[in-house]
C-alpha distance (Angstrom), angle and dihedral (degrees) to the residues before:
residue distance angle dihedral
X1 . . .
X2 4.05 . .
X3 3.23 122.8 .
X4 3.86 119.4 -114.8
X5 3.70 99.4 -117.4
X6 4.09 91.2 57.7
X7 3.71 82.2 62.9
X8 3.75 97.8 53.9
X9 3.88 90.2 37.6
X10 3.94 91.2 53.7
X11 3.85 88.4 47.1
X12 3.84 90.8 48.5
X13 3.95 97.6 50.1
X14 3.69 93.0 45.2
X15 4.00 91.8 50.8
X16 3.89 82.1 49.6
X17 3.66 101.1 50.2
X18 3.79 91.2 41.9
X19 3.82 87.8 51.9
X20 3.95 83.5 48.6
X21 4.04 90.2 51.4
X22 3.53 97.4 45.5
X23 3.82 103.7 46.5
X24 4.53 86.4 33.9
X25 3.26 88.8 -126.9
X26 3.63 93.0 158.1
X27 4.03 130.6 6.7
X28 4.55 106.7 -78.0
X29 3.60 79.4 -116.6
X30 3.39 109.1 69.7
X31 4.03 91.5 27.1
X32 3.94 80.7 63.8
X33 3.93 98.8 43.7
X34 4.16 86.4 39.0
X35 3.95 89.0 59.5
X36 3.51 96.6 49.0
X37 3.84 97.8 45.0
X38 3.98 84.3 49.6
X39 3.60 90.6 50.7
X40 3.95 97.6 44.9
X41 3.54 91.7 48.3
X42 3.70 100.7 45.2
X43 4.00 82.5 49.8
X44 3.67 101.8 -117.0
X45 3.73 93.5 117.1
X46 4.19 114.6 30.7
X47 3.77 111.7 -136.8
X48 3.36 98.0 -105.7
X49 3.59 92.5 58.5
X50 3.72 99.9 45.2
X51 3.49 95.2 45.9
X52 3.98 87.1 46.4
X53 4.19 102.7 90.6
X54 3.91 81.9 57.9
X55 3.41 84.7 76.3
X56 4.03 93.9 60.2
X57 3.84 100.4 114.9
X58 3.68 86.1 -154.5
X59 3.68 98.0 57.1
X60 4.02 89.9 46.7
X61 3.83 80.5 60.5
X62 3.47 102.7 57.9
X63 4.45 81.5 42.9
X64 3.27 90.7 61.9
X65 4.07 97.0 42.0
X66 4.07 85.3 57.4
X67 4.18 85.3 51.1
X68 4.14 78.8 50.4
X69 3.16 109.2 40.8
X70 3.85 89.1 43.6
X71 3.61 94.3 55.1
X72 4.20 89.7 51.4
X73 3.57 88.6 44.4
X74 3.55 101.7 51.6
X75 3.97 96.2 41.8
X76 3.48 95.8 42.4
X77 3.17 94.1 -128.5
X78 4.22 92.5 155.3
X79 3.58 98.0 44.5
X80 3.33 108.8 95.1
X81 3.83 92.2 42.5
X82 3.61 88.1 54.8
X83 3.56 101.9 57.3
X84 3.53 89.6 48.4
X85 4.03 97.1 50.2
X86 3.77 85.5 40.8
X87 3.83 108.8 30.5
X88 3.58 118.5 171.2
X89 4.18 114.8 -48.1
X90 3.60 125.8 -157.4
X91 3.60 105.1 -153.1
X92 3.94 132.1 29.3
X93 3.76 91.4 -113.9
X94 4.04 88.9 57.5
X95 4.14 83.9 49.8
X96 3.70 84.1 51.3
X97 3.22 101.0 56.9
X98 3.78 104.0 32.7
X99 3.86 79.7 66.0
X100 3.47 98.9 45.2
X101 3.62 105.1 57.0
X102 3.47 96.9 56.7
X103 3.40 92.5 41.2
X104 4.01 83.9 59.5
X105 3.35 92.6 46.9
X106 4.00 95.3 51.3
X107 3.61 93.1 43.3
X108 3.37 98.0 57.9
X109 3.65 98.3 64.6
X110 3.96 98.5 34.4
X111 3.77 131.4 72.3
X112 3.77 124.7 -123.6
């Protein structure tokens, strides 16, 4: 059975790294990482079980999309296709609905 103080010590840090998130005091990165190295090393959380929703294949997916969508982003690599697909609306409705057809479009052949 736990021992009372890993209660109080898991209550603490996630007060802290909330505090942290809400005031972005430091990237949600390494608030996340920071919590879970202060947890395995305190011995709240063994290694192997810390280290364990690494292993989710779908959140390596989504790691690797950042890495992606990153790399597009900061090359501009989707820029000039952009401005033509969505040009230069007048209204919020034409915004709406240059988005939304190829939206349509993409979402009909990709999963969630």
């Amino acid at each position: 059975m736990a021992e009372v103080w890993e209660g109080w010590f898991t209550v603490g840090i996630v007060f802290v790294a909330f505090g942290c998130l809400l005031w972005d005091v430091i990237q949600p990165d390494h608030v996340m990482i920071g919590a879970v190295a202060v947890m395995m090393a305190a011995g709240v959380v063994s290694v192997e079980e810390g280290l364990a929703g690494f292993a989710n294949e779908g959140l390596l997916t989504v790691a690797v999309l950042f890495v992606v969508a990153a790399g597009i982003s900061a090359t501009g690599g989707l820029d000039w296709y952009m401005s033509k697909l969505l040009g230069h609306p007048r209204t919020i409705a034409g915004a709406q609905l240059r988005l939304m057809i190829p939206i349509a479009v993409v979402s009909a052949f990709l999963n969630n």
